[in-house]
Residue, then its C-alpha position, 0 to 999 in steps of 0.5 A: x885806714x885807706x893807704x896806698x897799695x905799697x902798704x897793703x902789698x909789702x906786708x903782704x909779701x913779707x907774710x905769705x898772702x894776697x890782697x884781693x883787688x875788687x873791681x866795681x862799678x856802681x854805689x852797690x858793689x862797692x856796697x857789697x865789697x865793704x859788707x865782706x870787709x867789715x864781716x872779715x876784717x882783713x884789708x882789700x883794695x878797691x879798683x876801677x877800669x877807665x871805662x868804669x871811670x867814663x861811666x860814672x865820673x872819675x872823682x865819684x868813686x873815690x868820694x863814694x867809697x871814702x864816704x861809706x869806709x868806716x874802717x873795718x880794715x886798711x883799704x886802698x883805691x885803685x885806678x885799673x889799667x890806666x893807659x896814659x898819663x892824662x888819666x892817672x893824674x886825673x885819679x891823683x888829683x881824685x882822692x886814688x891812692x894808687x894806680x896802675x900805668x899799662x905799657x905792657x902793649x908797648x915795647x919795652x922800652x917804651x914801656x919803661x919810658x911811660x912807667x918811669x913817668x908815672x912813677x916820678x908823678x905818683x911818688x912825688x905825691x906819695x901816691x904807689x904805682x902798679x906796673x904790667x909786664x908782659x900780656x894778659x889775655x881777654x879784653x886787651x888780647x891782640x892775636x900774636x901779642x900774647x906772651x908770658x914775662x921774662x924773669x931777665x926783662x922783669x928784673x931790668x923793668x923794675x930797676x929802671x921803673x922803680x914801680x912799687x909792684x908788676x902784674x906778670x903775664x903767666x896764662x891768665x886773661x880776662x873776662x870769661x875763660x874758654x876752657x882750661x886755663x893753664x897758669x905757669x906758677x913756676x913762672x912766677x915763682x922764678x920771678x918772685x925769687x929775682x925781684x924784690x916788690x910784689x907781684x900782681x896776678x889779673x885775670x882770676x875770676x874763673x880760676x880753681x881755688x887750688x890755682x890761685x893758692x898755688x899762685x900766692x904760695x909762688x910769691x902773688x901778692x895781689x889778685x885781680x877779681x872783676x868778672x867774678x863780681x860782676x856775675x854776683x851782681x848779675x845774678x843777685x839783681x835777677x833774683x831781687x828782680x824775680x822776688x819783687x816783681x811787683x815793685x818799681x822801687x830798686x831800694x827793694x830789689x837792689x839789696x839782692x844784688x849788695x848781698x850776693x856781691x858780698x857772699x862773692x867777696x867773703x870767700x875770695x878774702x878767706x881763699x887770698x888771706x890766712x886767719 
């Protein structure tokens, strides 16, 4: 069935694993996520960045991703990083059945003011909502801004939220990493044990399997793969690009790039989901 994050999320929690979040951004990553879904037959939530969104129309990828689901396993959509309120109505209204509000570069209370408010929204239309504490590095890094959550700050975060699940700073960024992350898995232990909705880990493409193992085992009920991804895709249409190079038809050198998006899919499912 497609549900809501909240669904995915608490199961997950109760049992001790993570829901992979696959961002895409066109008709074949979203290809290559379901290929891996219906190979696995384990629930994964499917996720696009507002720019992704201004890219290719906010009521498209739901529609396109509703339209080829043939129910292989549960499945939620997902708005990454909204960062207003305009957009997350926009991806309510649009068939997204969870989304995230980023306030993390805000104050906290500020923070606290425009989670809440979505929550309100979203709730009201049984839609779940992702929430960020603290910053993670890469894309929206700003020099000084950087700083790990606070297990007492969270606790007061998701009490006067009441957000279904917390992406927590604890090292890790987005993109491409520059040398050897270091991810405080006691950090997010600490706060898996003082609060009691899941938590949210961004930034995973790049990290070792042993990192993110540790990472789920410390109470991380989401992760977060877009680089990963999109470096499959790269890779796959160079190779399909290569193979058929006599060819002007993208139907012959396309599937290249479903497949190797896929291969990237299944392993991340097997590393976040016990059999």
């Amino acid at each position: 069935m497609i549900v809501t994050n909240k669904v995915l999320l608490d199961q997950a929690k109760r049992n001790n694993y993570a829901v992979p979040a696959f961002n895409v951004d066109n008709l074949e990553s979203v290809l290559g996520v379901l290929n891996a879904q219906a190979i696995t037959k384990k629930p994964v939530i499917i996720q696009t960045i507002p720019r992704t969104l201004k890219y290719g129309g906010i009521a498209t990828y739901p529609a396109l991703i509703k339209a080829l689901y043939k129910g292989d396993a549960d499945l939620s959509i997902h708005l990454d990083h909204g960062g207003d309120i305009d957009i997350v109505k926009a991806c309510i209204d649009s068939g997204f059945t969870s989304v995230m509000i980023d306030g993390s570069m805000l104050d906290f209370d500020k923070n606290v003011l425009l989670t809440k408010e979505v929550v309100n929204i979203a709730h009201k239309k049984g839609i779940s909502v992702e929430a960020e504490l603290g910053t993670i590095g890469g894309k929206e890094e700003t020099e000084g801004q950087i700083r790990y959550t606070e297990v007492d700050e969270a606790v007061k975060f998701v009490e006067l939220t009441g957000t279904d699940s917390l992406a927590i700073g604890v090292g890790t960024a987005h993109g491409v990493y520059k040398g050897v992350p270091h991810i405080a898995v006691d950090r997010i232990r600490e706060i898996a044990s003082a609060v009691d909705i899941p938590l949210v880990l961004h930034g995973a493409s790049g990290l070792s399997d042993e990192v993110i193992r540790d990472c789920i085992d410390a109470g991380i009920s989401k992760i977060n793969f877009a680089t990963q991804l999109r470096q499959a895709f790269t890779e796959g249409l160079k190779a399909g690009l290569e193979d058929k190079n006599s060819t002007y038809d993208p139907k012959t050198y396309l599937p290249f790039a479903i497949k190797a998006v896929e291969d990237a899919a299944i392993k991340i499912i097997r590393l976040c989901q016990k059999d």
